[in-house]
C-alpha positions in Angstrom: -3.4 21.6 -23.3 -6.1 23.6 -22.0 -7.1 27.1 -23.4 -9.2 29.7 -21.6 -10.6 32.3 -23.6 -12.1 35.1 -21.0 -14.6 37.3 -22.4 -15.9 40.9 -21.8 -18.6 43.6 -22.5 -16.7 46.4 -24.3 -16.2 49.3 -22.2 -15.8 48.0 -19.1 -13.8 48.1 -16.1 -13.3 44.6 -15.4 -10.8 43.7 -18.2 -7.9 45.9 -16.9 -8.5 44.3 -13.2 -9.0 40.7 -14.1 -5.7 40.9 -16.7 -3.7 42.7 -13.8 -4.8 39.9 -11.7 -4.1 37.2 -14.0 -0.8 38.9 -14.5 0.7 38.8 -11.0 -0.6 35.2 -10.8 1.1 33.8 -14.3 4.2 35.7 -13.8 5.2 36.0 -10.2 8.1 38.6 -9.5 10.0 35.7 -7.2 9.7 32.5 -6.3 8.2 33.2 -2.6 5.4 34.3 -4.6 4.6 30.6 -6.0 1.5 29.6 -4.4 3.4 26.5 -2.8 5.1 28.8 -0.1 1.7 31.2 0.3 -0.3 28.7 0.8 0.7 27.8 5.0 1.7 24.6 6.0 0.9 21.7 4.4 -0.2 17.9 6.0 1.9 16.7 3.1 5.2 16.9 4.8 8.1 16.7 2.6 10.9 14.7 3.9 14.1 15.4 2.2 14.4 13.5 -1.1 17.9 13.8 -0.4 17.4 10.3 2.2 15.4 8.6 -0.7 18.4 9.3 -3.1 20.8 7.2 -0.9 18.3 4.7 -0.4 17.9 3.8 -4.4 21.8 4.5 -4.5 21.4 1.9 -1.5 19.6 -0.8 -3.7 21.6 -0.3 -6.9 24.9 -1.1 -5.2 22.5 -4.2 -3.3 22.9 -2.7 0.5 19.3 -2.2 0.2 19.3 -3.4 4.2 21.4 -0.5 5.2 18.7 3.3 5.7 20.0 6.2 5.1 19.1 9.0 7.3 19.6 13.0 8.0 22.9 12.6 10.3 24.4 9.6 7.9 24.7 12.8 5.5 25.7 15.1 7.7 28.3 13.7 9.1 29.2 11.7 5.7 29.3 8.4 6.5 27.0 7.3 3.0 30.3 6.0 1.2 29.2 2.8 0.8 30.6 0.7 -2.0 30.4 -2.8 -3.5 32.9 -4.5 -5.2 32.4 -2.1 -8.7 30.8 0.8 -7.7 31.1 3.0 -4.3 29.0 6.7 -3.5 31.1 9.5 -3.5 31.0 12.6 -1.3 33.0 14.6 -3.6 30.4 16.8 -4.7 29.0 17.1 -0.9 29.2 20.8 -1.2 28.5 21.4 -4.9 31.8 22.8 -5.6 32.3 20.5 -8.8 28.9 20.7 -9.7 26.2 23.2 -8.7 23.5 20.7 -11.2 24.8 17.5 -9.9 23.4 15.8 -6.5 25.6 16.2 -3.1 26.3 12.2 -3.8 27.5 9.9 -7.0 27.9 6.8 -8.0 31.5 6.4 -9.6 33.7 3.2 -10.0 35.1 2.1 -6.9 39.0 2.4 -8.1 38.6 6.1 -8.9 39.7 8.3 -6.1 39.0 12.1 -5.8 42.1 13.6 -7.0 41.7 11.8 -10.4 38.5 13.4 -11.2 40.4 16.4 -9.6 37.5 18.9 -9.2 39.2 20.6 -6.1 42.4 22.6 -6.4 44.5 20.0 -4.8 48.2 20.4 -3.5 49.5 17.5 -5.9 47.6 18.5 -9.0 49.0 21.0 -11.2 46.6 23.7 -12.8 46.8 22.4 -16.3 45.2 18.9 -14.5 42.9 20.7 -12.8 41.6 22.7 -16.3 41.2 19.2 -17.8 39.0 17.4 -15.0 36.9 20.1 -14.0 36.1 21.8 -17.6 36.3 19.0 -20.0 32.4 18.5 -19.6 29.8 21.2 -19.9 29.3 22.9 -16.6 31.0 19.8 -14.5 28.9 17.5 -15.2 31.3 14.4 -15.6 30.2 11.2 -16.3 28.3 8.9 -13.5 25.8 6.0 -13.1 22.8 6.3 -12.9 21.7 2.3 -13.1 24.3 -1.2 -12.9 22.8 -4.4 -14.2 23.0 -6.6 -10.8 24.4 -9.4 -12.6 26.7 -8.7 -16.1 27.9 -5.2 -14.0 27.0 -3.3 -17.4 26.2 0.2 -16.5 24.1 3.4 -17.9 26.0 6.6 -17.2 25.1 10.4 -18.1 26.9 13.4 -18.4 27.1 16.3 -20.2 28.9 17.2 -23.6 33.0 17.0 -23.8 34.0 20.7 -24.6 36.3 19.5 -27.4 36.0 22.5 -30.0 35.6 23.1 -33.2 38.4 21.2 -34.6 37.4 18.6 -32.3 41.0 18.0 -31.2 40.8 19.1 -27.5 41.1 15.6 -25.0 41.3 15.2 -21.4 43.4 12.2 -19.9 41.2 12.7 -16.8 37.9 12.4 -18.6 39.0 9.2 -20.7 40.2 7.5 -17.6 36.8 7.9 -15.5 34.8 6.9 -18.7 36.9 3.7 -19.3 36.5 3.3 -15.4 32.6 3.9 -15.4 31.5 1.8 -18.6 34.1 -0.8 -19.0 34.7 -2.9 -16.4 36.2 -5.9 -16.4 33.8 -8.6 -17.6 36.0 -12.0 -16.7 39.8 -13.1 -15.4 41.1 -12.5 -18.4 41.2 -9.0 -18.8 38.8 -8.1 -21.9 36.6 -5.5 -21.7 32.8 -4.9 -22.2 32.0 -2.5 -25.7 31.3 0.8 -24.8 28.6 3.0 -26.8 28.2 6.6 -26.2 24.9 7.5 -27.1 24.3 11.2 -28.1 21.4 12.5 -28.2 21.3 15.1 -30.7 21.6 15.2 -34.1 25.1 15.0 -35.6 24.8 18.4 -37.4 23.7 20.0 -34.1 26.9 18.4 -32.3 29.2 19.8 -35.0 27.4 23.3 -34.7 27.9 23.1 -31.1 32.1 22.4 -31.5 31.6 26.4 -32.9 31.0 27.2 -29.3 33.6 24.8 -27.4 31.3 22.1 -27.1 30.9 19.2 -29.2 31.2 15.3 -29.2 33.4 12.8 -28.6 35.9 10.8 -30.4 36.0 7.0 -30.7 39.4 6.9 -31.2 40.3 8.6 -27.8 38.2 6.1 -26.1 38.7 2.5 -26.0 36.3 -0.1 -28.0 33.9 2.8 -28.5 31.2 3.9 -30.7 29.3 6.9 -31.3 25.8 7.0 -31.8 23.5 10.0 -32.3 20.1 9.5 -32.0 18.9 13.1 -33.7 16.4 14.2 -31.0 15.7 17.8 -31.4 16.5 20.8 -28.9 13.9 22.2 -26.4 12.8 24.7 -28.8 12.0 22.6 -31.2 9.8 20.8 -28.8 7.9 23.9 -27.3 7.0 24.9 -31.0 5.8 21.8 -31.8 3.8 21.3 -28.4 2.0 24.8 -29.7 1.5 23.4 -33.0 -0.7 20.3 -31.5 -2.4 22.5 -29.1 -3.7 24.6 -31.9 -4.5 21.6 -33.7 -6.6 20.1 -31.0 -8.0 23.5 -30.3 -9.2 23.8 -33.8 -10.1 20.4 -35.0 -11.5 19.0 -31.7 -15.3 18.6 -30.2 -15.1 21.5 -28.3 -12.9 25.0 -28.3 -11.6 27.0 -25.8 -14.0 29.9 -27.1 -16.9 26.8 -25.8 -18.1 26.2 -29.5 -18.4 23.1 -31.3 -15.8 22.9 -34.1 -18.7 21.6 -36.2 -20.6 24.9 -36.5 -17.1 27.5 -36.0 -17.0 27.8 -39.3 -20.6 27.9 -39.8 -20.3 24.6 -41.8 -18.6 20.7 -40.9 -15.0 20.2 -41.1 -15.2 16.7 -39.9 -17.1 14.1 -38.9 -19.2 15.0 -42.6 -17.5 17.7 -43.9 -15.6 18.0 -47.2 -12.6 15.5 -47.4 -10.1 18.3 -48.1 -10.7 19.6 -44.8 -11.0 16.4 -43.0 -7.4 15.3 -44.5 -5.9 18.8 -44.1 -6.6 18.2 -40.0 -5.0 15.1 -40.2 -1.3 16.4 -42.0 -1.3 19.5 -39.4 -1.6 16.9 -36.7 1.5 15.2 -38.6 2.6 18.7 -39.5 3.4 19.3 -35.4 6.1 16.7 -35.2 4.8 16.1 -31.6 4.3 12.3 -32.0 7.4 12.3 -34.5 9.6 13.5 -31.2 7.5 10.7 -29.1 8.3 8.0 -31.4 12.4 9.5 -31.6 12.9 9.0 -27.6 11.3 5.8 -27.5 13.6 4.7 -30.0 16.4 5.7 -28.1 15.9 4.7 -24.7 14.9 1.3 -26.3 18.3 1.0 -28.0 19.8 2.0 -24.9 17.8 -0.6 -22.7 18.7 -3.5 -25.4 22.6 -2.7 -25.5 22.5 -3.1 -21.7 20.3 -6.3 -21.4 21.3 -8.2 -24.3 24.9 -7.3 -25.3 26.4 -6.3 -21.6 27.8 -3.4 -23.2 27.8 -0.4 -20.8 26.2 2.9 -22.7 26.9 6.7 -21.9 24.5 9.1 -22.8 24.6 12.9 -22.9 23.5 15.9 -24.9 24.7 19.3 -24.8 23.7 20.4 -20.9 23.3 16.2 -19.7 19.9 18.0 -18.0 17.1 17.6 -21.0 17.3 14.7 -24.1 19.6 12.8 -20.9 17.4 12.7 -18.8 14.2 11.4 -20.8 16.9 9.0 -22.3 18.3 7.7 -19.2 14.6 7.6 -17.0 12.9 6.3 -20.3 15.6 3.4 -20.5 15.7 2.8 -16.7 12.3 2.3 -16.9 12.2 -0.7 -19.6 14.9 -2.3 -17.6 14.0 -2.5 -14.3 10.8 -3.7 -13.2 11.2 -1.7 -9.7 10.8 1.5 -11.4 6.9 0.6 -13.0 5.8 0.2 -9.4 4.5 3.6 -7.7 8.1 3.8 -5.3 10.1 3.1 -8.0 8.9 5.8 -10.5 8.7 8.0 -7.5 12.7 7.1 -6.9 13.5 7.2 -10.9 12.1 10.8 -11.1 14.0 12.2 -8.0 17.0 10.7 -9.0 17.3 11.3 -12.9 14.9 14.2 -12.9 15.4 16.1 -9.5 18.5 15.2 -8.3 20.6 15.2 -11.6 19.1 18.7 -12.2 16.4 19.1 -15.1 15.9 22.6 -14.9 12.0 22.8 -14.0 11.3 26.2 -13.3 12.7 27.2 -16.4 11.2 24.7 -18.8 8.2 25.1 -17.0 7.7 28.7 -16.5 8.3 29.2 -12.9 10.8 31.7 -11.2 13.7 30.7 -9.7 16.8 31.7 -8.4 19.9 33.1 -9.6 23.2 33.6 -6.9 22.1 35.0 -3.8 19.5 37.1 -4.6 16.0 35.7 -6.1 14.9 36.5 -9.2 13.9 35.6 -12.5 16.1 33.8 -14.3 14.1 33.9 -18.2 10.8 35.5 -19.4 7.8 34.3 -18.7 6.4 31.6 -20.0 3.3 32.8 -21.3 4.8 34.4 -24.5 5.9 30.8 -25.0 2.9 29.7 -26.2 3.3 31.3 -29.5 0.6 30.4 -31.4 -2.6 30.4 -29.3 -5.1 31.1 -31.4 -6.7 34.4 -31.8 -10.1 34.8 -32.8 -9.9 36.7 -36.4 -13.0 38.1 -38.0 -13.1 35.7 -40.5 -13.8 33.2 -38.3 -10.4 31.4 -38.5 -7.5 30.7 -36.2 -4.1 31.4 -37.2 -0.6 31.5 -34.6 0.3 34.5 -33.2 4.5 34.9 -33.3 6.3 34.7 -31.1 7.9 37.6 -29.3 10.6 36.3 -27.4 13.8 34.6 -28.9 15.3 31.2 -27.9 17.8 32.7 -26.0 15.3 34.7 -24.0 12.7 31.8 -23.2 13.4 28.3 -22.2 9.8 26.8 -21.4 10.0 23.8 -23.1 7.4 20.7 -22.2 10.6 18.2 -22.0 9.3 16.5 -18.9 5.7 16.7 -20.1 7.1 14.9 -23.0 8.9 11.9 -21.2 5.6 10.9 -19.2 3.5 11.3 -22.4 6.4 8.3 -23.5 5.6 6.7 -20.3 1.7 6.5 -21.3 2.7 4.8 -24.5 5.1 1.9 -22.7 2.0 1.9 -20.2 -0.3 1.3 -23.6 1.9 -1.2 -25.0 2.6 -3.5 -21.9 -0.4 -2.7 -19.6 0.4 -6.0 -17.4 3.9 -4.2 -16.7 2.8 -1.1 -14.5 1.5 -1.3 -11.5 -0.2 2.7 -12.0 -2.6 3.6 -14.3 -2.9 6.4 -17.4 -5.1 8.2 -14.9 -1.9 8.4 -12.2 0.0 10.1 -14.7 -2.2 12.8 -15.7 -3.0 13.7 -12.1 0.7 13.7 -11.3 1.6 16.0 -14.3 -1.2 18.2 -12.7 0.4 18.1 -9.5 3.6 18.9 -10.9 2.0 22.4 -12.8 -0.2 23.3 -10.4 2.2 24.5 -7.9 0.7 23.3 -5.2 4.1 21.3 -4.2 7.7 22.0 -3.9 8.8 18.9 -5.3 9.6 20.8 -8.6 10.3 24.1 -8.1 13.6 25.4 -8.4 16.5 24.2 -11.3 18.7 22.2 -8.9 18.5 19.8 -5.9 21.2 22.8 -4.6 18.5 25.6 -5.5 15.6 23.8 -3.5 18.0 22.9 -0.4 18.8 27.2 -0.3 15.4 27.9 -1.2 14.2 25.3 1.8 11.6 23.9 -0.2 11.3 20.7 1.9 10.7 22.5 5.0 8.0 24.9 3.5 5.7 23.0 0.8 4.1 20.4 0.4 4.7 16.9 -0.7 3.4 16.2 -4.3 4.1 12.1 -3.7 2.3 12.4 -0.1 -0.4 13.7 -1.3 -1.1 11.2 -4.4 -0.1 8.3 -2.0 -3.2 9.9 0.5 -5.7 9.8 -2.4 -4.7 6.1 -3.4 -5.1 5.3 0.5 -8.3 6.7 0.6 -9.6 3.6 -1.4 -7.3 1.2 -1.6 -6.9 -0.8 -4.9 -10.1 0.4 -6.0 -8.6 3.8 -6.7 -8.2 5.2 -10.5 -4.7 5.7 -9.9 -3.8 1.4 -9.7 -3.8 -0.2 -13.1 -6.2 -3.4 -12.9 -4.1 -5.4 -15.3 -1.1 -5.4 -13.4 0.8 -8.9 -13.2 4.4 -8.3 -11.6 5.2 -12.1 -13.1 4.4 -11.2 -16.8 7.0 -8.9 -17.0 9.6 -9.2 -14.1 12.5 -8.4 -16.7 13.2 -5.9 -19.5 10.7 -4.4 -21.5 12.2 -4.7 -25.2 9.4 -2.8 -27.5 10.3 -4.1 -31.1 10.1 -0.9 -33.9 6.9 -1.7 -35.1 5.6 -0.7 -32.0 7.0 2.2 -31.8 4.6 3.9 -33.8 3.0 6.4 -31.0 -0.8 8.3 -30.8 -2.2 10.9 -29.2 -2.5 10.4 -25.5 -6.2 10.6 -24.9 -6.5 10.9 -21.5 -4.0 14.2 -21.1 -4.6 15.6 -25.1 -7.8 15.4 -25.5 -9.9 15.9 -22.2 -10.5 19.6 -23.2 -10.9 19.2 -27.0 -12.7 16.0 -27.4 -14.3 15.2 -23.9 -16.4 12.0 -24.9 -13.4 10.4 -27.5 -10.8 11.3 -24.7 -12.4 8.3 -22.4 -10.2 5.5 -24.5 -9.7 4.3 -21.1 -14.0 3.4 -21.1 -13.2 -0.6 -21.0 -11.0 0.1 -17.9 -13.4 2.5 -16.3 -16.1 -0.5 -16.7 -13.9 -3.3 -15.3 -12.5 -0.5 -12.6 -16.6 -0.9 -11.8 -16.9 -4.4 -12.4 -14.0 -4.8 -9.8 -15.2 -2.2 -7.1 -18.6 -4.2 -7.6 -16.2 -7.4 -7.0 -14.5 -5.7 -4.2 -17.7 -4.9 -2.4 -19.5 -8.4 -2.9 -15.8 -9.8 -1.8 -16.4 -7.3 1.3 -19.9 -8.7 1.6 -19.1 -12.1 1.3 -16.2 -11.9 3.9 -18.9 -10.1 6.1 -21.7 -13.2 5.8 -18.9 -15.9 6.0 -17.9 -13.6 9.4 -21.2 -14.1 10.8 -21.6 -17.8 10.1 -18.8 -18.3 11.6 -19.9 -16.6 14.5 -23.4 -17.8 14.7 -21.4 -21.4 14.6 -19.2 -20.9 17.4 -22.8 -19.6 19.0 -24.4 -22.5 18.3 -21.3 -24.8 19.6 -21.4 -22.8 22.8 -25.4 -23.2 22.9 -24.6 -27.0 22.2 -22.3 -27.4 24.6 -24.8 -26.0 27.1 -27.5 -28.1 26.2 -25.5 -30.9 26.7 -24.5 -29.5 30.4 -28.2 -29.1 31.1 -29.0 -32.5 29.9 -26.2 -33.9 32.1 -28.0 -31.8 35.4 -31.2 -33.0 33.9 -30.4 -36.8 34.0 -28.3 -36.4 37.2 -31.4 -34.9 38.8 -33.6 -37.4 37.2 -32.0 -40.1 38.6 -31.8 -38.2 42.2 -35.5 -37.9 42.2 -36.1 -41.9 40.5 -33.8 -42.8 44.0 -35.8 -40.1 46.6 -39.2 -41.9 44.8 -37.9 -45.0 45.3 -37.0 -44.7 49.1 -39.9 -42.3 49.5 -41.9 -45.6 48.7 -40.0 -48.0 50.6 -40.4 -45.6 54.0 -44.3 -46.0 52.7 -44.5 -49.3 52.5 -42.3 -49.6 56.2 -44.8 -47.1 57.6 -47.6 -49.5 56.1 -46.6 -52.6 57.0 -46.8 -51.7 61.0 -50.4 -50.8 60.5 -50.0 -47.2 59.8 -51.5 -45.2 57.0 -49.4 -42.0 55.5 -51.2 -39.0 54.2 -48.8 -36.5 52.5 -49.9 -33.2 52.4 -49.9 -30.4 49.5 -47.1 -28.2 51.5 -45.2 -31.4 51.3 -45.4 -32.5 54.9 -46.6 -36.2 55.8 -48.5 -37.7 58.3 -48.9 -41.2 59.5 -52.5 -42.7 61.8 -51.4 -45.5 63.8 -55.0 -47.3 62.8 -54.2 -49.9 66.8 -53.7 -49.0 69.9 -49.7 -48.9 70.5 -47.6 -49.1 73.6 -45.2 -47.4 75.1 -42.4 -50.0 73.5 -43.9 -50.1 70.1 -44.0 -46.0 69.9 -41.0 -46.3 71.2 -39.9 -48.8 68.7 -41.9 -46.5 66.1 -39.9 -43.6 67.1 -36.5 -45.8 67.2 -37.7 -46.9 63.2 -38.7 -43.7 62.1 -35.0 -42.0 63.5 -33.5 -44.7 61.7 -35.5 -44.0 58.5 -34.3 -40.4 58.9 -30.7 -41.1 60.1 -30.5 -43.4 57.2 -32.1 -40.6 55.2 -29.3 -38.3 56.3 -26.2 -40.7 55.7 -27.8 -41.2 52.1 -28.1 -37.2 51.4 -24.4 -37.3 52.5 -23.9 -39.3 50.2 -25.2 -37.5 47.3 -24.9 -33.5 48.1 -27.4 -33.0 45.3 -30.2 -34.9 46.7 -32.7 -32.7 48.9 -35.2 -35.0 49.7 -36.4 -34.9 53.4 -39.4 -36.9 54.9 -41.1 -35.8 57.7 -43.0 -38.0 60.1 -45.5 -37.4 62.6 -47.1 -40.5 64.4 -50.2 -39.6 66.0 -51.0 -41.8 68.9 -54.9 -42.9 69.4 -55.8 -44.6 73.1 -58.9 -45.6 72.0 -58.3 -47.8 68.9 -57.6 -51.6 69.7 -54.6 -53.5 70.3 -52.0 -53.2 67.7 -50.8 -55.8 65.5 -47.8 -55.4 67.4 -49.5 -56.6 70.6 -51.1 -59.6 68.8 -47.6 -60.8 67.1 -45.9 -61.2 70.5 -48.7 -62.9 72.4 -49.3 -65.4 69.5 -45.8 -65.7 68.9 -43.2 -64.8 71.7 -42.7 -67.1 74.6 -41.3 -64.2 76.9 -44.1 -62.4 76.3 -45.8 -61.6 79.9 -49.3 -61.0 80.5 -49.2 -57.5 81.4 -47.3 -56.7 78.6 -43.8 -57.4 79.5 -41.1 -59.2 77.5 -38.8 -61.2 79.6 -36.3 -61.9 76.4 -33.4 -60.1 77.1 -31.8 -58.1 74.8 -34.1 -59.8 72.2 -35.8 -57.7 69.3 -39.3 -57.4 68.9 -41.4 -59.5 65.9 -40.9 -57.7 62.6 -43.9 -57.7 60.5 -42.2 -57.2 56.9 -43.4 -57.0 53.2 -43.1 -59.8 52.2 -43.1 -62.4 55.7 -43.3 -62.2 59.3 -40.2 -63.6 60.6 -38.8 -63.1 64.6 -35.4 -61.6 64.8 -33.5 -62.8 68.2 -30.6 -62.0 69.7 -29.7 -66.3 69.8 -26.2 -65.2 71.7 -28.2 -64.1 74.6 -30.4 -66.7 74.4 -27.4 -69.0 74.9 -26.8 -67.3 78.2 -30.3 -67.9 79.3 -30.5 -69.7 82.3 -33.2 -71.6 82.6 -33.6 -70.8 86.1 -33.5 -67.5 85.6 -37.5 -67.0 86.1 -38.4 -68.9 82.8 -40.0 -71.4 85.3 -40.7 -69.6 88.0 -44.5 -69.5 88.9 -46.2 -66.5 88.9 
């Protein structure tokens, strides 16, 4: 949709070099010349689509637990089956059909020889002409989607080549279609409807019986009917695809020559100007057909959809080739029936398989070379002549078309796929809950698929890219747009914000009325009308609004992080505390106890006359304020080892306790008697004049706290005798 007008002094070198330049570029002499296999390696690895075929074929026929894998193909062992369907291998080599994938889905009671696409031993040669040529270029009738639960299917192929007189009929081919779309539906052997669905109109069918081809009969096929939908050919689509480019170029905000389309003209033709001119825009846009074509495949594929879901009827769809109207049929339809295709992996797995696989011929509808045999070359003119009617600046200011050169036969560029995701935007517009990617995905990934960056759609054939060993030598187009949306997560343009998997987790059934298509904005008009192209401004804003979201979400989670961090901080810190108050009371109570027995040693010290001075350093020292003996330091010394033996036991006792007293009796000669010496003269009879005690084994008077009270050993009193020197004189 893009035109770029390059412009030049007159006279000058430059034209002749640039246009030789732009020449080799636009119209490369073979396909290594495509910028996907110039450009070196790629970090997009390709892994062989072929492995993601089997997989969907995997999860249509529900063995979705089973992964296929390189050596399952080569050494064939993919034939899986359910109790309808099973995967064939009878195209492994692409000897029935060189457009067809190396696997089908086909019923499961059809065997090999009955589609007979091999000269076989027991087939005769008239069999083998009806099997293998009944449809256009082999391509015979297969699945492509079974409902999981009625067993109705949707099957494609390619026209039956029954002639003019429409009188030519294969046994073969009406037995695999009654075995593809009418299975048996209960125990008592009726059988679902079955509606072919042909995509072209009737008059083109008839006119293609002049050349073999043709459609088919419903009286050769059982509980059949015919329907054609009247889509046009792919030349009637690239001309109309011109006719709206010129249209936009003309009529939009901005041209390719970088004027407004306001002052072109040197006057308004809309937005103010005359209303002739304004309505004359508005029937060439009509004029183009573009949105007519639009509205005529989403008509069809919503048909198709509806006879599947609602009736159970099994529906075969097929043009002339099966490769072009087929395939936007068949994708479009698959699509509205199965939610697993609006997700990214499922429209990633709808386009290999009804796109890639089933061989829509890319490089020629869109302009790329491809190859032909064995050798490489180009199999159509180039493309650029296909744009017949860019516009050419005239001197009076006006654009008009420039013809056409090249003849249908000569040029198939055609925008068919560009077409089908341009129907996907308007599903997308109608039921914006019901895709999980966004209008912006799409026009990236039809920018991908131009830009030939990728190998993903080079070539005509899955059989063309596999010789050409695409997958091994370019890049990955999916890869790459799975990189960008895991560079920012949901946040990224490419996610639709209003996607709810539960609103629509069954068919999408669009009623007529809203079949009435526009212009996609975000692909038409992002050259001609950059400001009005931005439809999508209310989802840019909540696309904001929910990054803001995302990041005060991000924030949030980071605060309620640290809380709970600083929380389990401040339990540890508690818990701490709490330990230290424990060592704080324990020691507490160790040092109320040393106080305690400090100040009974004290008051022991005190009450045999001594006075205790403790000193700074901690040591203490007690004045003996009488004279003492011998005995009572002795008996000092005898107290004061007890004090500190008991002192000992007690910090045995208690291992925490540190408390040691030292005491240091200082003996004076010439202070007085003690109050020792006075006790046991007033009180002890045994007492002797010179000092002596003649109690044996007796204790000497305690003087206590509180009383003074004489401690005796009485048992050795009772052993006293009393002539034992009690009464003996002196």
């Amino acid at each position: 949709m893009r035109v770029i007008v390059f412009g030049f002094r007159p006279r000058t070198k430059q034209r002749r070099i640039i246009f030789d330049a732009l020449s080799r570029c636009t119209k490369p002499a073979s396909i290594w010349d495509l910028f996907a296999f110039t450009c070196g390696p790629s970090r997009f690895s390709n892994p062989n689509p072929m492995v993601r075929l089997l997989n969907e074929y995997f999860r249509l026929l529900g063995k979705g637990f089973h992964r296929a894998s390189m050596d399952m193909i080569e050494d064939g062992s993919f034939t899986l089956s359910n109790d309808l369907w099973r995967i064939s291998d009878i195209n492994t080599n692409y000897t029935m059909c060189q457009s067809y994938p190396f696997a089908l889905i086909v019923p499961k009671n059809i065997r090999a020889k009955e589609l007979i696409f091999i000269y076989a031993t027991d087939a005769s040669d008239e069999e083998v002409m009806q099997a293998s040529t009944f449809r256009g270029r082999g391509r015979i009738p297969v699945v492509s989607w079974c409902h999981p639960g009625t067993g109705a299917v949707l099957a494609r192929s390619s026209q039956p080549l029954v002639g003019l007189m429409m009188n030519m009929r294969s046994n073969a081919d009406e037995k695999l279609v009654a075995a593809v779309c009418t299975q048996l539906t209960d125990g008592k052997g009726s059988r679902r409807k079955l509606y072919i669905a042909d995509a072209r109109p009737r008059k083109n069918a008839l006119a293609n019986g002049a050349m073999g081809g043709g459609s088919e009969s419903s009286s050769n096929y059982f509980q059949s009917e015919i329907v054609f939908f009247g889509i046009d050919n792919i030349h009637a689509m690239r001309e109309s695809f011109a006719r709206l480019r010129d249209y936009l170029d003309t009529h939009g905000a901005a041209s390719s020559d970088g004027m407004s389309s306001f002052l072109r003209h040197g006057g308004w033709t809309w937005g103010g100007g005359n209303l002739s001119s304004m309505s004359a825009s508005v029937s060439t846009l009509g004029d183009s057909g573009w949105l007519i074509h639009v509205q005529s495949v989403l008509a069809g594929s919503a048909w198709i959809a509806a006879r599947i879901a609602l009736e159970s009827a099994s529906v075969l769809v097929h043009c002339s080739d099966g490769w072009d109207r087929t395939s936007q049929l068949v994708s479009l339809a698959n699509l509205m029936l199965d939610p697993y295709y609006r997700t990214f992996t499922g429209f990633q797995a709808l386009v290999e398989k009804d796109w890639l696989a089933f061989g829509h011929p890319f490089s020629d509808r869109v302009g790329m070379p491809s190859i032909s045999g064995t050798s490489f070359e180009l199999s159509r003119q180039s493309s650029v002549g296909s744009f017949s009617s860019s516009p050419i600046r005239q001197s009076s200011g006006s654009f008009t078309a420039q013809p056409s050169n090249s003849s249908h036969g000569q040029n198939n560029y055609s925008p068919i796929f560009l077409q089908w995701v341009d129907c996907v935007s308007q599903l997308l517009r109608m039921y914006p809950f019901a895709f999980e990617f966004s209008s912006s995905f799409l026009v990236d990934f039809l920018d991908c698929v131009l830009s030939c960056r990728f190998g993903n759609f080079l070539c005509n054939s899955e059989k063309e890219r596999k010789k050409c060993g695409v997958y091994e030598a370019c890049g990955c187009l999916w890869a790459y747009l799975a990189d960008l949306r895991s560079s920012q997560g949901s946040s990224h343009p490419h996610y639709n914000l209003f996607y709810d998997p539960l609103k629509h987790n069954g068919p999408l059934f669009p009623p007529a009325a809203a079949l009435a298509p526009t212009l996609w904005p975000q692909f038409h008009l992002r050259w001609a009308c950059p400001s009005e192209s931005q439809a999508s401004n209310l989802e840019a804003e909540c696309r904001n609004m929910a990054t803001k979201f995302s990041e005060l979400q991000k924030a949030k989670d980071a605060a309620e992080k640290k809380v709970k961090e600083y929380s389990i901080a401040m339990e540890s810190l508690n818990a701490e505390l709490q330990n230290e108050k424990q060592v704080s009371s324990s020691a507490m109570s160790l040092a109320n106890r040393a106080s305690k027995e400090c100040a009974a040693i004290k008051r022991a010290i005190q009450s045999l006359g001594c006075r205790v001075n403790f000193a700074g350093s901690g040591d203490c020292t007690v004045d003996v304020e009488s004279n003492i003996t011998e005995t009572q330091q002795n008996l000092m010394h005898s107290s004061r080892t007890s004090s500190r033996r008991d002192s000992d036991s007690m910090m045995g006792r208690d291992e925490k306790s540190d408390l040691s007293v030292s005491i240091t009796v200082v003996a004076d000669d010439a202070v007085s008697s003690s109050p020792f010496g006075r006790v046991c003269e007033n009180l002890c009879p045994l007492r002797t004049r010179d000092g002596g005690c003649r109690w044996p084994d007796a204790g000497c008077a305690q003087l206590g706290s509180q009383f003074v009270g004489l401690k005796a050993n009485f048992d050795a009193f009772d052993r006293l005798s009393i002539y034992d020197g009690y009464f003996q004189s002196e």
